[in-house]
C-alpha positions as CSV (number, residue, x, y, z in Angstrom):
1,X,219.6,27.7,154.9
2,X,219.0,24.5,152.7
3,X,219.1,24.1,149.0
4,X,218.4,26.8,146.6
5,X,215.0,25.8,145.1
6,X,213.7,28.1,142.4
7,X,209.7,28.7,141.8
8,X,208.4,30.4,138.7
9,X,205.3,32.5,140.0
10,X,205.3,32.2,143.8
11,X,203.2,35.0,144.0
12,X,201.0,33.1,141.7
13,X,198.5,30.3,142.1
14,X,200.2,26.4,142.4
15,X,203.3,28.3,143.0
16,X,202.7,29.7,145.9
17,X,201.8,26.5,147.6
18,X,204.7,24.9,146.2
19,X,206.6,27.9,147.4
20,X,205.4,27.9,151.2
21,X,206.1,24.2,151.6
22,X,209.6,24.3,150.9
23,X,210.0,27.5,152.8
24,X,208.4,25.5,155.7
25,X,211.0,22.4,154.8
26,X,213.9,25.5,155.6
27,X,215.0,25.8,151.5
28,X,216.1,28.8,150.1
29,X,213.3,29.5,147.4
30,X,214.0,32.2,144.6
31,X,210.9,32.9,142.2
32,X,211.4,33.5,138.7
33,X,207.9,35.9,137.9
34,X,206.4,39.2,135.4
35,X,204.3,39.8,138.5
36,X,207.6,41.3,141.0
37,X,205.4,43.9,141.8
38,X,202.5,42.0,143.4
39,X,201.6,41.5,147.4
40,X,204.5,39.3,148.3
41,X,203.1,37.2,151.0
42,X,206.7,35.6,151.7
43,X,208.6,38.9,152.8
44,X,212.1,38.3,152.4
45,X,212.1,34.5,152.6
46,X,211.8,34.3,148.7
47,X,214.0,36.0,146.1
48,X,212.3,38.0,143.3
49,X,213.7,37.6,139.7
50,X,212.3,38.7,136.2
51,X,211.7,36.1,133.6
52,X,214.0,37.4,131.7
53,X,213.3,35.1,128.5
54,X,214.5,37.8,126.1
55,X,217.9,37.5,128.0
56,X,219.4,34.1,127.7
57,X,222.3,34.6,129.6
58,X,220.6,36.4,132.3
59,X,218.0,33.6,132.5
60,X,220.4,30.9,133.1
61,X,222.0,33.0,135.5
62,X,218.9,33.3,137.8
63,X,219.1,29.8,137.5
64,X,222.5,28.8,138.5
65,X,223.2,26.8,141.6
66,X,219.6,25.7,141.6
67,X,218.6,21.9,142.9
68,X,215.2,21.9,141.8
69,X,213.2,24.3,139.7
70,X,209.5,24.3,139.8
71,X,207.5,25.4,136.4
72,X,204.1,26.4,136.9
73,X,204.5,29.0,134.0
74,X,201.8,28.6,131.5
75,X,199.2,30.5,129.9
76,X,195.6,29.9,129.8
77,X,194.0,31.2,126.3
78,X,194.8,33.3,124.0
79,X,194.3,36.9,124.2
80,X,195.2,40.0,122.7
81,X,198.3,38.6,121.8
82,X,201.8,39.9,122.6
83,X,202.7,37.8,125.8
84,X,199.5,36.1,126.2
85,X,199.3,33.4,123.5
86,X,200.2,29.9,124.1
87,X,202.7,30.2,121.4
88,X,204.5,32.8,123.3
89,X,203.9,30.6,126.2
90,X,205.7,27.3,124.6
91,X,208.6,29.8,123.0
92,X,209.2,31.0,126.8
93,X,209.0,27.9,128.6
94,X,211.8,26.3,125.6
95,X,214.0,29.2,126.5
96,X,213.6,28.3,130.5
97,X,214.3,24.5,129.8
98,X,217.3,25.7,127.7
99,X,218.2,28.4,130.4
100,X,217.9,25.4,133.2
101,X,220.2,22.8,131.3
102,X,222.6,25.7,130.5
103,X,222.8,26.9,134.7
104,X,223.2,22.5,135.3
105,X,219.6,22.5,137.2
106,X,219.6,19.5,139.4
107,X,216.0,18.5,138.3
108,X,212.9,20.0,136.8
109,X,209.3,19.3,138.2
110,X,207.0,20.8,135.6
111,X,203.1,21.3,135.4
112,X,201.6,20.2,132.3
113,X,197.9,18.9,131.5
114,X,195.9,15.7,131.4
115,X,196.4,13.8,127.9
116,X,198.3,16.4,126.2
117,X,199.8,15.3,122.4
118,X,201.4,16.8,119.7
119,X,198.4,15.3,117.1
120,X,195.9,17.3,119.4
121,X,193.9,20.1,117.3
122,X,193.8,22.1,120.6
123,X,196.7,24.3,120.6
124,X,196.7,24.3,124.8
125,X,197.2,20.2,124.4
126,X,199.3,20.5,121.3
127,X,201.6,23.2,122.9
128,X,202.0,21.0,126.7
129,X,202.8,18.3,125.1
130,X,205.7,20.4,122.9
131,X,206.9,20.9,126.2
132,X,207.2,17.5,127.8
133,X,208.8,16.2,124.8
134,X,211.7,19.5,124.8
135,X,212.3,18.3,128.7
136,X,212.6,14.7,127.8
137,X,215.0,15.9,125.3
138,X,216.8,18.3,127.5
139,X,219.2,15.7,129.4
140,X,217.5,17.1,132.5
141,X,216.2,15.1,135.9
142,X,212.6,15.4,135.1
143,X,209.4,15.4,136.7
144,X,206.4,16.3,134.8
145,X,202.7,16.6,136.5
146,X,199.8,16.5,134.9
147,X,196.9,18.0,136.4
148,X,193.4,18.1,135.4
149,X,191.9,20.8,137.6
150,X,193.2,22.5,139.9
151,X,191.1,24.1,142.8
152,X,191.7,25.9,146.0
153,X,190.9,29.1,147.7
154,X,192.2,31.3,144.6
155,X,191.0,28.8,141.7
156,X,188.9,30.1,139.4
157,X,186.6,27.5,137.4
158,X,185.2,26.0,140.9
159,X,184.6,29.4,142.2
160,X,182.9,31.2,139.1
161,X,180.6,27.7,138.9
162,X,179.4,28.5,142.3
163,X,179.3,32.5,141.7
164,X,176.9,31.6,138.5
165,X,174.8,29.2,140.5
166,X,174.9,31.9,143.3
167,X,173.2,34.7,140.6
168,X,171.4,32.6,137.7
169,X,167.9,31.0,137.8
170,X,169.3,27.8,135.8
171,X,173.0,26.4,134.9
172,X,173.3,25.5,131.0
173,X,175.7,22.5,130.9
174,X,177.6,22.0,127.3
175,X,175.4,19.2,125.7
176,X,175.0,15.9,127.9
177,X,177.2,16.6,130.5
178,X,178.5,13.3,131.4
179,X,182.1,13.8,130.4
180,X,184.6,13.7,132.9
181,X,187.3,15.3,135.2
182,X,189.3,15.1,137.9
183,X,190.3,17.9,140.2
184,X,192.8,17.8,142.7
185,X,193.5,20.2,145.6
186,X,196.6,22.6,145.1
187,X,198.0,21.9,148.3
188,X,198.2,18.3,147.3
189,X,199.4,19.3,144.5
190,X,201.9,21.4,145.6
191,X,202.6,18.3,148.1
192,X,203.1,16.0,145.1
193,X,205.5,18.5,143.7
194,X,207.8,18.5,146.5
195,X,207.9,14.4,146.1
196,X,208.5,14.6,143.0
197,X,211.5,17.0,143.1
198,X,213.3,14.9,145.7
199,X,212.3,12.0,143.8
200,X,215.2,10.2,141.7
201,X,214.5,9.0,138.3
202,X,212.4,10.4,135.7
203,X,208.8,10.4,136.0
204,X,205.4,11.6,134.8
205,X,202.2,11.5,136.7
206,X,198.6,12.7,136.3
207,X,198.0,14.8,139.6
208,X,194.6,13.9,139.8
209,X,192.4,14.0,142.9
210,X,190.4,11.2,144.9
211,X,187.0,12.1,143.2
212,X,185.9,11.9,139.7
213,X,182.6,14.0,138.5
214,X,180.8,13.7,135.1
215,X,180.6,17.7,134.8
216,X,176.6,17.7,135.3
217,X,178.1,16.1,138.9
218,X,180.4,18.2,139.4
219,X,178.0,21.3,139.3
220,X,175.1,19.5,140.9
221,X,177.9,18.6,144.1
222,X,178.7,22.4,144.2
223,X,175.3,23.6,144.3
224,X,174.6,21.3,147.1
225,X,177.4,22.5,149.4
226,X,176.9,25.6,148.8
227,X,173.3,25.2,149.7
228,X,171.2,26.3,146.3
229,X,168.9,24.4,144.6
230,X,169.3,25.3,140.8
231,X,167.8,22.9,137.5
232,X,170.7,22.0,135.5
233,X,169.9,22.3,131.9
234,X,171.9,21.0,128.7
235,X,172.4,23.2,126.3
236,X,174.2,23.0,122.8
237,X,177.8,23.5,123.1
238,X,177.4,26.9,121.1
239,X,174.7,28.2,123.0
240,X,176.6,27.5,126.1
241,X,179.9,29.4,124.8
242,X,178.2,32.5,123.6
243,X,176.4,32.5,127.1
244,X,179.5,32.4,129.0
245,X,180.8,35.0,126.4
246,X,177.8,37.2,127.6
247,X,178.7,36.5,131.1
248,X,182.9,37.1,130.7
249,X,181.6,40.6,128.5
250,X,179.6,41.8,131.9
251,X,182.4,40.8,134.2
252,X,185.2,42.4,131.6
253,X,186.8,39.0,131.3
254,X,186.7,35.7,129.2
255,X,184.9,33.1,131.1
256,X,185.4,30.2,128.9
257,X,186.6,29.6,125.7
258,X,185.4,27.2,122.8
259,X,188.8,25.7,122.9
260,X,188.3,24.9,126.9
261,X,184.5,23.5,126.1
262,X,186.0,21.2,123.5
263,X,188.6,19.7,125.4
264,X,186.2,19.2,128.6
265,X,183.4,17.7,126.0
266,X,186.8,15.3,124.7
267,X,187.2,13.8,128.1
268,X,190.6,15.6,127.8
269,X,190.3,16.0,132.0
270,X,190.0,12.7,132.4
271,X,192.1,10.0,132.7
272,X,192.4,6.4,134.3
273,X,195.5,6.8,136.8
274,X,195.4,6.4,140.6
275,X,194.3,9.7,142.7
276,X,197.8,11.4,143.4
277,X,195.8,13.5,145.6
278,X,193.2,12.7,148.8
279,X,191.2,16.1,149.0
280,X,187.6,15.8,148.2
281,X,186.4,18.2,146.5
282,X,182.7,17.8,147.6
283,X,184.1,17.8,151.5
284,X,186.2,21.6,151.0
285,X,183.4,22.7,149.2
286,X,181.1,22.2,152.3
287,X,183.9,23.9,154.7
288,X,184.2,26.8,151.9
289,X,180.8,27.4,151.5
290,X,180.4,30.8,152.7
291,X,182.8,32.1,150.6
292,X,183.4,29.9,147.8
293,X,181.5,32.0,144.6
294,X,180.9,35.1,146.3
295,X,183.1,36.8,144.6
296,X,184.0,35.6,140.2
297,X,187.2,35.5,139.8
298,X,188.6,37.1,136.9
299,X,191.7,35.9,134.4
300,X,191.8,38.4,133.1
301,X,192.0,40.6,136.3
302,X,194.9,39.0,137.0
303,X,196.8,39.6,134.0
304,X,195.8,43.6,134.3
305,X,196.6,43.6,137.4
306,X,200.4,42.5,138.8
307,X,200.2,44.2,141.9
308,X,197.4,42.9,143.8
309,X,197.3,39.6,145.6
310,X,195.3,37.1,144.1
311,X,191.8,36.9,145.6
């Protein structure tokens, strides 16, 4: 048995990748999670412990003896408060950098977000970039990633653009649609984090992928591979929230929020670095096609729901 590595959410999204690679490398993986109740697809090969964030001591314990711990935690809007706020989110993710400094973690790669800063009006940017500067801060081995977009079998923006072009007559893109993002596959992301956790040095990169679509492209390239032809419209901003409002009401979810449309419209998911990634998105779009946006994919759904595998 290798190194113990710890995960937060392996039964998750990006954590599970990152999980299954370094189960494959032969590490001992333990996952730090509020889901311990949902399908575990790793058996016994991964340790299940609570967050325990409320608990200090107990927190730093789960931690002890760890070589690398891997944070995917994060929350992605706001919502009914109570644990799913971003401030909750940041006040959770201080107490795990505290917790992992405390246990003497060897190193910390952490997910964060394209261009986040602590000037940014956007609370999701603001509260990322909180984050990066508390590990800097820590004393820790640190690696932070920044990714734009993820996608993958389980994502959920590239799947619910394909389930709406799937359904609707027309796709409303917010205003011009030429700003700009970068996705990147989450097994090259999870790749990336591996690197970067037996890296030495301090380091952050932008995970970004090998493609970069204005969002009008980015749309236009799923429709093609999934094989419907659909005019895409722009519409204001406003319109196009209260329409994916509309849509997140049906599906008893939120489907985007104003937040999310201003910091896609800010170029926020876009940035100038090398591709850390070499999946195209337009090429696993084409092999996914007969499943990619048959079924939306709900947030929300997910946070109900801690039992059930992510789909």
């Amino acid at each position: 048995m290798g190194e113990l590595h710890v995960v937060t959410g392996a039964f998750g999204y990006s954590g599970k990748y990152i999980a299954a690679r370094l189960i494959e490398r032969g590490e001992r993986v333990r996952t730090l999670t509020s889901s311990g109740h949902r399908a575990n697809p790793f058996g016994g090969r991964v340790e299940v412990h609570p967050f325990n964030f409320d608990d200090p001591a107990r927190l730093a314990e789960s931690l002890d003896g760890a070589r690398v711990l891997y944070n995917t935690y994060w929350i992605r809007f706001n919502y009914g408060g109570g644990p799913f706020t971003h401030a909750t989110a940041v006040r959770n993710t201080l107490a795990l950098v505290d917790a992992a400094r405390r246990a003497g973690v060897g190193r910390v790669v952490h997910t964060s977000i394209t261009n986040p800063s602590l000037d940014s009006p956007l609370e999701y940017f603001r509260g990322k970039a909180t984050l990066e500067r508390a590990l800097v801060d820590s004393g820790l081995s640190y690696a932070i990633l920044r990714p734009a977009v993820l996608f993958g079998r389980e994502d959920i923006l590239v799947n619910n653009i394909a389930w709406i072009l799937r359904r609707l007559p027309v796709f409303g893109v917010f205003g011009d649609g030429q700003y700009k993002l970068q996705p990147v596959h989450v097994e090259d992301f999870a790749q990336l984090a591996l690197a970067m956790g037996q890296a030495d040095g301090n380091a952050t990169v932008d995970a970004i992928g090998p493609e970069t679509f204005t969002y009008r492209g980015l749309v236009a390239a799923i429709a093609s591979a999934i094989g419907v032809r659909r005019p895409i419209v722009s519409v204001p901003p406003q319109v196009g929230y209260w329409v994916g409002r509309l849509l997140g009401g049906m599906m008893g979810d939120v489907t985007i929020t104003r937040e999310e449309i201003r910091g896609l419209m800010d170029g926020l998911l876009y940035t100038s670095s090398p591709p850390a990634g070499t999946t195209r998105l337009t090429e696993w779009a084409r092999a996914h096609a007969s499943t990619l946006g048959v079924r939306y994919a709900s947030e929300l759904g997910r946070r109900r729901d801690r039992e059930r595998a992510y789909l």
